[in-house]
N, C-alpha and C positions, 0 to 999 in steps of 0.2 A: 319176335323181340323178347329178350330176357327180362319179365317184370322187375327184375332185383336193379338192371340199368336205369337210368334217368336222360334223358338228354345234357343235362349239366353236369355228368359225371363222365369226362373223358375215359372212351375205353381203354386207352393203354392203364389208364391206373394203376389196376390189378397187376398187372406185369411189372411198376414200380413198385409198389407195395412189397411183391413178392420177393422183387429182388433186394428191397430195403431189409425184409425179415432177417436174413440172411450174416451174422457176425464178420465173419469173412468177406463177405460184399463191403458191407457198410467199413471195416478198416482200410478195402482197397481205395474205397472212395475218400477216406479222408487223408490215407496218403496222396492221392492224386490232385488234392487240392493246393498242395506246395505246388507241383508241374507236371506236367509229361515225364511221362515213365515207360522204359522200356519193359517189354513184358517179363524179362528174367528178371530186373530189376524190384519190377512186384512182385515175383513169387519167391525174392528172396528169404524174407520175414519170416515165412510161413513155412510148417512143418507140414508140406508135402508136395506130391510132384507139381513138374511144371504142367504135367495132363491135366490136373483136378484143379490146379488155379486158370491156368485158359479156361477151363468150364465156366468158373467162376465169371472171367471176363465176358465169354460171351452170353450170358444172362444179363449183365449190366450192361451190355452192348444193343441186347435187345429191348432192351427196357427202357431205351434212349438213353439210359444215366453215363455213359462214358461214349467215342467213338475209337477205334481201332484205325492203323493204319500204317502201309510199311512203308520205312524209307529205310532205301539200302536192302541190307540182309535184315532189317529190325524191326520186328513190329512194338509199334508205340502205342500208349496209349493214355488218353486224353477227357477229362470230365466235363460232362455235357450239359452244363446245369438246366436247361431249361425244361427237360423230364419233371428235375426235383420242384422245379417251378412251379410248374401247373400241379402237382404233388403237394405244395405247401401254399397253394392260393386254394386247393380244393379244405383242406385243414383250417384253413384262418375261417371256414364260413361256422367252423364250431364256436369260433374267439366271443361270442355271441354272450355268452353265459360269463358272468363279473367272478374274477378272481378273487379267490379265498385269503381275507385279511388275516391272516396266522397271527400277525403282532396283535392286532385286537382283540382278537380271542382268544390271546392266550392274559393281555390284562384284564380281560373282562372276566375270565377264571380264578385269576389272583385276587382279584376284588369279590368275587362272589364266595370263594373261598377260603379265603383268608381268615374269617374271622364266624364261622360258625356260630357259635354262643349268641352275640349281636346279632346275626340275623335269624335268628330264633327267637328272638326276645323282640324282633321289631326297631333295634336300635339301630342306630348307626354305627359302626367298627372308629 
């Protein structure tokens, strides 16, 4: 057993993670989220072959994040959400730690700095 797994840590993870890292992944997927798309369809965006974006696919195919499949002469292809699922329920268990009040700290800044001299002297600004 891999000390670095957990039992709560779904092993495909890694293979979504890996395929999330990916720029070119992550654009196919969010055009996929409009519909189904034909595979030349996606590779049209993009400056390179149709070889090196099927690659593309079938990494995201393995990763469970899309499924493939042909009707006709066409292969389609189709987003799988529930890969990114277990992906962003594994993520929410960091949600744990309280989000950073930026507006407060940055009036609490204003107020601390604002008026130097006063609070040197123990006054109030």
């Amino acid at each position: 057993m891999n000390p670095l797994r957990t039992p709560e840590i779904p092993a495909d993870l890694d293979q979504v993670f890996a395929a999330l890292a990916d720029p070119t992944r992550r654009a196919i997927l969010v055009m996929l989220l409009e519909d189904d798309m034909a595979v030349t369809d996606v590779a049209e965006p993009f400056e390179m072959s149709l070889a090196a974006v099927s690659k593309h696919l079938t990494i995201l195919s393995r990763a469970g994040l899309i499924t493939q499949e042909k009707r006709g002469r066409v292969k389609w292809c189709k987003l799988d959400p529930d890969a990114m699922r277990a992906a962003s329920i594994w993520m929410q268990g960091f949600g744990q730690f309280d989000a950073v009040d930026l507006d407060g700290l940055e009036r609490f800044l204003e107020r601390e700095l604002s008026d130097p001299a006063a609070k040197a002297s123990g006054g109030d600004p």
